[in-house]
Every structure is written in structure tokens, then in C-alpha cells.
C-alpha positions in Angstrom: 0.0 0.0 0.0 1.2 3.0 -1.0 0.6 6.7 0.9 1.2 9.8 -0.8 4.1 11.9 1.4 2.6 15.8 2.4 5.6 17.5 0.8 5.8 21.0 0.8 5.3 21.4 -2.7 2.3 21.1 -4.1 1.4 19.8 -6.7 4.1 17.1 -6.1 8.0 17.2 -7.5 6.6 13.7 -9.9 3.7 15.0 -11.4 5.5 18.4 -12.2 8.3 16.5 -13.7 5.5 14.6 -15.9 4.8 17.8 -17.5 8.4 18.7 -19.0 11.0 16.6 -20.3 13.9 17.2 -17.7 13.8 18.9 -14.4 16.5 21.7 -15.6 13.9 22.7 -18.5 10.9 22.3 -14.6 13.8 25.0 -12.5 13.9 27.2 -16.1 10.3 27.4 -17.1 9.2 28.0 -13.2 11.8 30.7 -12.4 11.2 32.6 -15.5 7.0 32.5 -15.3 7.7 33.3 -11.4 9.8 36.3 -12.4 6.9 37.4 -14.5 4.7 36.7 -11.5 6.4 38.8 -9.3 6.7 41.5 -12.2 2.9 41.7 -12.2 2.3 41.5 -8.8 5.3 44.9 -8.5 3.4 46.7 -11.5 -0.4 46.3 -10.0 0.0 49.8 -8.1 0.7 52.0 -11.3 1.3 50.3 -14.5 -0.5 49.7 -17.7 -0.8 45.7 -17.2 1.8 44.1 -19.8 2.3 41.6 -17.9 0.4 38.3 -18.2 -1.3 37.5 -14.6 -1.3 34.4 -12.8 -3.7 31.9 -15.0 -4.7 29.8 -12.3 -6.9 30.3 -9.1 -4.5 29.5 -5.8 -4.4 30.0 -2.3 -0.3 30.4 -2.2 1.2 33.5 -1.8 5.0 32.4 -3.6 5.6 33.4 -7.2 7.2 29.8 -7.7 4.3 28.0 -6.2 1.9 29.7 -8.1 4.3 29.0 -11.2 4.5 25.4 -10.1 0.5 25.4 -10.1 0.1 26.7 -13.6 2.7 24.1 -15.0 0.5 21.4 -13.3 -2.3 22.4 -14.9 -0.7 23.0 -18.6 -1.6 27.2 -18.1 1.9 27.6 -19.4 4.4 25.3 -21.8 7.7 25.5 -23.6 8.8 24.6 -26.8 12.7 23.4 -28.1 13.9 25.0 -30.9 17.4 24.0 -32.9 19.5 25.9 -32.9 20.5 25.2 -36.1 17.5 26.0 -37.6 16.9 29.2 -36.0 20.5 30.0 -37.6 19.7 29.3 -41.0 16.0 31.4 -41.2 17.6 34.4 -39.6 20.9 34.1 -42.2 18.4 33.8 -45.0 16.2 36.8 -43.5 19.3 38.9 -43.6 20.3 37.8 -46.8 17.0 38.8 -48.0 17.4 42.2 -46.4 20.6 42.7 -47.8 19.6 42.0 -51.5 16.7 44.6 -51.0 19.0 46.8 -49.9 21.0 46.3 -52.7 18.5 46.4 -55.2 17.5 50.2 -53.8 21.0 51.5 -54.2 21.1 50.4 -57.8 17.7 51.6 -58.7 18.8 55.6 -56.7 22.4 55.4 -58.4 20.1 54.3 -62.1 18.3 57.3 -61.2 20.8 59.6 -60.6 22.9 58.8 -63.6 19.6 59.1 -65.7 19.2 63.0 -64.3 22.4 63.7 -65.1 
């Protein structure tokens, strides 16, 4: 017979990990959303609201827990990206740029040669 342990995290470390595909990408995604937690929480007194507010109803008071809380109930993902990948699209978006700006400098130096 099995008994669930009280822990102090809630919901527990095993059905948080269930959610993500290593516990270093678990610490990453709930530090940074409890950053932005936090950030909200700082800005309610004068700001204009740019911050996304906490997407689940809780009790805790902690940034992380509430951060823990929206991972548990899929509020908030993550997706890889290569690297590689991300490389090549922004080499070929600056590529792209480049030849535009290329072509404009030939047509104004066409055009100035033509007014002379």
C-alpha cells in the first residue's frame, strides 16, 4: 500500500516533472514565469498591465508555487527549438534584407545617372 508523502510542494515534484521533459527545463520554465509573476504583482499599483497575470486560481502567496500550479495544470508550456535551424532562417532573413538593400541603391544610383 502506497501513501502519498505531504511535501511542501504542491502539486508534487513527480507529477510536475511529468509535465516537462527534464527537471532543468521544470527550475527554467518555473523561475522565469515566477519572475513574471512577481513583475505583475510589483506593477499592480501603477502600471498599464503588460504583464500576463497568474492563469490559475491559488491560495499560495510564492511566485514559484503559483508557477509550479500553472505548469501542473498546462496554463503555461515551452517549446525546443534547434538551434541550427533558428541559424539558417535568420541568415536567409538577412540575406534577403541585404539584397533589398542592394536592389534600392542600384535603382537611386540608375536614377541619378539618368538626371544627369
Amino acid at each position: 500500500m502506497s501513501e502519498s508523502q505531504d511535501t511542501m510542494i504542491n502539486p508534487g515534484l513527480e507529477a510536475l516533472l511529468n509535465k516537462v521533459d527534464s527537471k532543468f527545463t521544470l527550475v527554467g520554465l518555473a523561475s522565469m514565469r515566477a519572475r513574471q509573476i512577481n513583475s505583475y504583482y510589483n506593477q499592480l499599483d501603477g502600471g498599464i498591465g503588460s504583464i500576463v497575470p497568474p492563469q490559475v486560481t491559488s491560495t499560495a502567496r510564492k511566485p514559484l508555487s503559483i508557477a509550479f500550479e500553472e505548469i501542473d495544470a498546462d496554463k503555461i508550456s515551452y517549446e525546443r527549438f534547434d538551434p541550427v535551424e533558428r541559424a539558417r532562417k535568420a541568415a536567409a532573413k538577412a540575406a534577403a534584407a541585404l539584397r533589398a538593400e542592394n536592389a534600392a541603391l542600384k535603382a537611386l544610383a540608375e536614377s541619378e545617372s539618368e538626371s544627369d
